[in-house]
C-alpha positions as CSV (number, residue, x, y, z in Angstrom):
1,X,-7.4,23.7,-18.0
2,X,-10.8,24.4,-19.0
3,X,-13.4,21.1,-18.5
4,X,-17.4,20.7,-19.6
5,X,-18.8,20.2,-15.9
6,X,-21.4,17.8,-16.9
7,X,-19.0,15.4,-18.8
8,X,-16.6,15.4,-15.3
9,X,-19.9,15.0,-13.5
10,X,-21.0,11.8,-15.3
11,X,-17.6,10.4,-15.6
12,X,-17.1,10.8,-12.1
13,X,-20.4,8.2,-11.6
14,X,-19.3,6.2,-15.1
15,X,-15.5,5.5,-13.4
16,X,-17.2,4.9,-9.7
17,X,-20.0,2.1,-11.6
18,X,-16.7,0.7,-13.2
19,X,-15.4,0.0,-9.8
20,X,-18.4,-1.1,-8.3
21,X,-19.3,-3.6,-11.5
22,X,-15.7,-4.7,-11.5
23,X,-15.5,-5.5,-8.1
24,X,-19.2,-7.4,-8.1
25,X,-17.5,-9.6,-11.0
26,X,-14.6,-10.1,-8.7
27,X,-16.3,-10.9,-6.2
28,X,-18.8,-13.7,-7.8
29,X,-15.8,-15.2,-9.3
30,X,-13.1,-15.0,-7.2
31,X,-13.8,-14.0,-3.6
32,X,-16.8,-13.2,-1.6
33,X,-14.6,-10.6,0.0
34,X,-14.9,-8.4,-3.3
35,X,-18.5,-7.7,-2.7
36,X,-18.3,-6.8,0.9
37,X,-15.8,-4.6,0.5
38,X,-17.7,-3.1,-2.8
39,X,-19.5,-0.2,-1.2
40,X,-16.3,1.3,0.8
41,X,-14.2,1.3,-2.1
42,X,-16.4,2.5,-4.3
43,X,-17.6,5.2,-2.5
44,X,-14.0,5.9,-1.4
45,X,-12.8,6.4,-4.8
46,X,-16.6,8.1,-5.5
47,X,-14.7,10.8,-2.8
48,X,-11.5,10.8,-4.8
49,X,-13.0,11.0,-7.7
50,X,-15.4,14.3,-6.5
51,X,-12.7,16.0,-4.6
52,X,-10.7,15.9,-7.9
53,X,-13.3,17.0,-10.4
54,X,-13.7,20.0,-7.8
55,X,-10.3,21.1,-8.7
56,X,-10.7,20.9,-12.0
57,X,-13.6,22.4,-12.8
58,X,-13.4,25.6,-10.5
59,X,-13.2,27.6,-13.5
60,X,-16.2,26.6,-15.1
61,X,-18.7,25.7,-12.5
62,X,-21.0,28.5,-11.4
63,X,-21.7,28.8,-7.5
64,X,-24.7,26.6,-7.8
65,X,-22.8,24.1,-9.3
66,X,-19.9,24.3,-6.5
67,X,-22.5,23.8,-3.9
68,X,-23.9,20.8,-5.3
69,X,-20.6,20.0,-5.9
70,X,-19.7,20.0,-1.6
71,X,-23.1,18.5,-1.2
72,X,-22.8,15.2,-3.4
73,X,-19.2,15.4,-1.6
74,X,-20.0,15.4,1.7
75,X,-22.8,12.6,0.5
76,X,-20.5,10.4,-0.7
77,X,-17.8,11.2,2.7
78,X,-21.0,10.1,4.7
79,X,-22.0,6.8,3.2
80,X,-18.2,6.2,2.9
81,X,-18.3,5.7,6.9
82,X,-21.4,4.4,7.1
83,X,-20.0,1.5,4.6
84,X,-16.5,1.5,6.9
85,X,-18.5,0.7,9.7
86,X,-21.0,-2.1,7.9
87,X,-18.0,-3.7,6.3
88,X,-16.6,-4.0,9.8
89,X,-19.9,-5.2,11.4
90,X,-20.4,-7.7,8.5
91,X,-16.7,-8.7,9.2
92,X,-17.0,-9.1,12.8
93,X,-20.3,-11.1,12.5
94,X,-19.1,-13.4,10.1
95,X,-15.4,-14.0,11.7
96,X,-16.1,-13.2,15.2
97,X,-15.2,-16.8,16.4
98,X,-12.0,-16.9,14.5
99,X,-11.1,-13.1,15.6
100,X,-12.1,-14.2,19.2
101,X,-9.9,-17.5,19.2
102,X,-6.6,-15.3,17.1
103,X,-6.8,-12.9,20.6
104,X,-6.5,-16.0,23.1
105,X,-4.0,-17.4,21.6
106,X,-2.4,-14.5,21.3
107,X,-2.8,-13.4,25.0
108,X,-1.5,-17.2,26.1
109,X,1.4,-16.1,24.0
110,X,2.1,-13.5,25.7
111,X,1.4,-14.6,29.0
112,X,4.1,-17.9,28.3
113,X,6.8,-15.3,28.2
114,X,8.4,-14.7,31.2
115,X,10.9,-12.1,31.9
116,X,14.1,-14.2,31.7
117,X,12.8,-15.1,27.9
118,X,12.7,-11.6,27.0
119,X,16.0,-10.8,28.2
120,X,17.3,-13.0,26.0
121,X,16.2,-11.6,22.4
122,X,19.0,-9.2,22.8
123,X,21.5,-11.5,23.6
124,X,20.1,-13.5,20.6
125,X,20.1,-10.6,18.1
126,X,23.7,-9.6,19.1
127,X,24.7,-13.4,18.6
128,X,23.7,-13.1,15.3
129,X,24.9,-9.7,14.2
130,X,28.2,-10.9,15.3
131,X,27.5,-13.8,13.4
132,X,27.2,-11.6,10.0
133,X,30.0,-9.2,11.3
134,X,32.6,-12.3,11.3
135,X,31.4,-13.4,7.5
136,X,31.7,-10.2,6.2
137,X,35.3,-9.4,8.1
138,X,36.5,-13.0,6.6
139,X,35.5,-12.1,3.1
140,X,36.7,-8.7,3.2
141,X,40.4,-9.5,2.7
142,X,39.2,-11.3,-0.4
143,X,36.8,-8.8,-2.0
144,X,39.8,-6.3,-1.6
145,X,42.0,-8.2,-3.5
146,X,39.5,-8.6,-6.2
147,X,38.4,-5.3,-6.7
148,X,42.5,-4.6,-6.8
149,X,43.0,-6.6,-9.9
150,X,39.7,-5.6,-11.7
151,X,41.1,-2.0,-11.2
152,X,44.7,-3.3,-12.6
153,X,42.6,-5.0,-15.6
154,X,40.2,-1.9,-16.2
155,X,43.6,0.1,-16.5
156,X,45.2,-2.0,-18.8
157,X,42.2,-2.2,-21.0
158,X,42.3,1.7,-20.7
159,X,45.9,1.9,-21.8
160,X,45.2,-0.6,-24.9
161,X,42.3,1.2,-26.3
162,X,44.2,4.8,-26.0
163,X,47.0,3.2,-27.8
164,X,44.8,1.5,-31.0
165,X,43.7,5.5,-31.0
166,X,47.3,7.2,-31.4
């Protein structure tokens, strides 16, 4: 599958201003979570998007254009982390109370179990399998004895259309 390299090349950057446009939209709209997430994903699927275009267009591009090819990779794999990490800073900054007050509650949680608690979640998840195991046993009689007379119904129906054939 033969591809022009320069047409890959620019829609590599069209597809990856798509993103970033569509996500900016998104995020003046909707959610202010659109844009702070806008440089990670965008240069994520910048990576896809390079990585892929590689592949298809090792039969046309020269050397020179392979190695600019692993460069503007490798570019795009750096600023990829280095967004990652903002995104998480920016994250952190902005919901660092809320983050901080999730993790002590969720230690006092923890710490409010005591051993005796936890050795009762098995005795409560057997409880209820055997709770499910009882239903089903109680409605297996009856399931049988439908599926008996669907099978004696299908057969009959069998036996009335081969006889409207002959």
């Amino acid at each position: 599958m033969k591809m022009n390299y320069v047409f890959v090349l620019f829609l590599c950057f069209f597809m990856m201003g798509v993103i970033s446009a569509t996500m900016f939209y998104l995020g003046r709209k909707i959610s202010y979570n659109y844009i702070l997430y806008n440089a990670s994903i965008t240069f994520g699927s910048g990576v896809i998007f390079f990585i892929v275009k590689m592949i298809l267009t090792t039969e046309v591009a020269g050397k020179i254009e392979q190695i600019v090819d692993i460069v503007i990779t490798m570019f795009l794999i750096i600023v990829f982390f280095v967004s990652l990490v903002e995104t998480l800073v920016i994250e952190v900054m902005e919901n660092g109370k809320e983050i901080k007050r999730n993790l002590q509650s969720f230690a006092n949680k923890i710490r409010t179990f005591d051993l005796e608690t936890i050795k009762t979640i098995p005795v409560k998840f057997n409880h209820v399998q055997n709770k499910i195991v009882l239903k089903w046993k109680s409605q297996l009689p009856q399931t049988i004895e439908q599926l008996k007379k669907l099978k004696l119904v299908f057969g009959l129906m069998k036996k009335r259309i081969v006889n409207k054939k002959v």
